[in-house]
N, C-alpha and C positions, 0 to 999 in steps of 0.2 A: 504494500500500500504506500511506501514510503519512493518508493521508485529507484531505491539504491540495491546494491546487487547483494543477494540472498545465497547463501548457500544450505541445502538441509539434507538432512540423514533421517531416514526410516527402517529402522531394523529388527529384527529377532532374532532369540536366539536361547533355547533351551526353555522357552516359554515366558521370557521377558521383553517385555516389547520398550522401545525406546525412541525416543523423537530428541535431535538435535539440529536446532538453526543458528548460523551467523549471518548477522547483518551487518554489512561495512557502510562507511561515507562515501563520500563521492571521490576519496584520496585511496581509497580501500583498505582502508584501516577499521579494524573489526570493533564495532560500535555496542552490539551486544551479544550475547549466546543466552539462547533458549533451550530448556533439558526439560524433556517428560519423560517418567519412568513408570512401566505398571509391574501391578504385581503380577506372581504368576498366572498364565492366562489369561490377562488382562488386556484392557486396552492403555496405550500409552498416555500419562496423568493418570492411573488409578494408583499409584502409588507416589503420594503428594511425596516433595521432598519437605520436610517438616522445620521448621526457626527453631523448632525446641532439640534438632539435634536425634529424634526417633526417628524408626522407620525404617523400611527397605527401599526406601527414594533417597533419602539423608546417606546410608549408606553407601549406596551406587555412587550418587554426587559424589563424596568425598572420594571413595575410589577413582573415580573420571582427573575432578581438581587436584585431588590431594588435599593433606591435612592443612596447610596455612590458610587455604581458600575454605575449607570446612569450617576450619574455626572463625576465621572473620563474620563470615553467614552467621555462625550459631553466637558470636558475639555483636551481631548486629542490632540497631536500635528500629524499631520502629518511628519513621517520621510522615506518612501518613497512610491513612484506609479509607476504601469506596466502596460502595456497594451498590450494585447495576440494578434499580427496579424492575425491570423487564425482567429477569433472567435470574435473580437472586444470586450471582459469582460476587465476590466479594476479593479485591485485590490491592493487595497490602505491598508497602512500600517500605524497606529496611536500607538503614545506610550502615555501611562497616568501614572501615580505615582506608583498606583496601577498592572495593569496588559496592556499587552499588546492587541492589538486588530487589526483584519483584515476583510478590507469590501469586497465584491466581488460576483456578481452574486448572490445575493439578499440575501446570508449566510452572517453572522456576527462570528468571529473567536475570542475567547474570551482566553488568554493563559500567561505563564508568560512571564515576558518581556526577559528574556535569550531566550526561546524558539522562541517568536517572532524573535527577531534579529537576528537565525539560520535561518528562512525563510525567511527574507530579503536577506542576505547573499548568500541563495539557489537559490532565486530568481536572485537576480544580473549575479548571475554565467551561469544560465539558459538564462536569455535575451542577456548574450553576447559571448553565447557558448551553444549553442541549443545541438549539437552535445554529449555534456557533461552530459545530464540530461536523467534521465531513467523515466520509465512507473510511 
């Protein structure tokens, strides 16, 4: 939707389904990564990756990142939450030292923290001016 170039993965694999996107700028520098992970026989997002550091989505994650990117995530603060009336998805916004992060419908949004803050900012604008936001 953004018009900059996309890269994504869909795969399985012993009954773990997994969803991975980068999206770069217009330099091609990779702006953010997207990770859904399910559980077994699932679909990809049915195993939320969790802030509280549970789970067999928080797991995987940290296997994919690694422990410093795990910890920053599970030391992360929350600085804001929406909640879509149409659709009940509820998506939460955490800042860490390192990078910024966004939970939501069982994808985990993994980005710099400038970029995050453009999507809060986007989002504020959109929950109080629907009218205002495009496709």
């Amino acid at each position: 939707m953004s018009g900059l170039p996309q890269f994504r993965l869909q795969t399985a694999d012993r009954g773990i389904a997994w969803t991975f996107d980068a999206a770069t700028d217009a330099r091609g520098t990779i702006r953010s990564e997207r990770l859904a992970v399910s559980d077994a026989g699932g679909a990809a997002g049915s195993a939320p990756i969790s802030h509280s550091g549970s789970g067999y989505g928080y797991v995987f994650f940290r296997s994919l990142y690694g422990e410093a990117i795990a910890r920053d995530f599970h030391a992360s603060h929350r600085v804001a939450s929406f909640s879509d009336s149409t659709n009940h998805t509820v998506t939460s916004f955490y800042r860490g030292v390192r990078y910024g992060y966004t939970a939501s419908a069982g994808f985990l949004t993994i980005e710099t923290l400038s970029a995050m803050m453009q999507d809060v900012a986007q989002m504020r604008v959109c929950t109080a001016h629907p009218e205002r936001c495009g496709d």
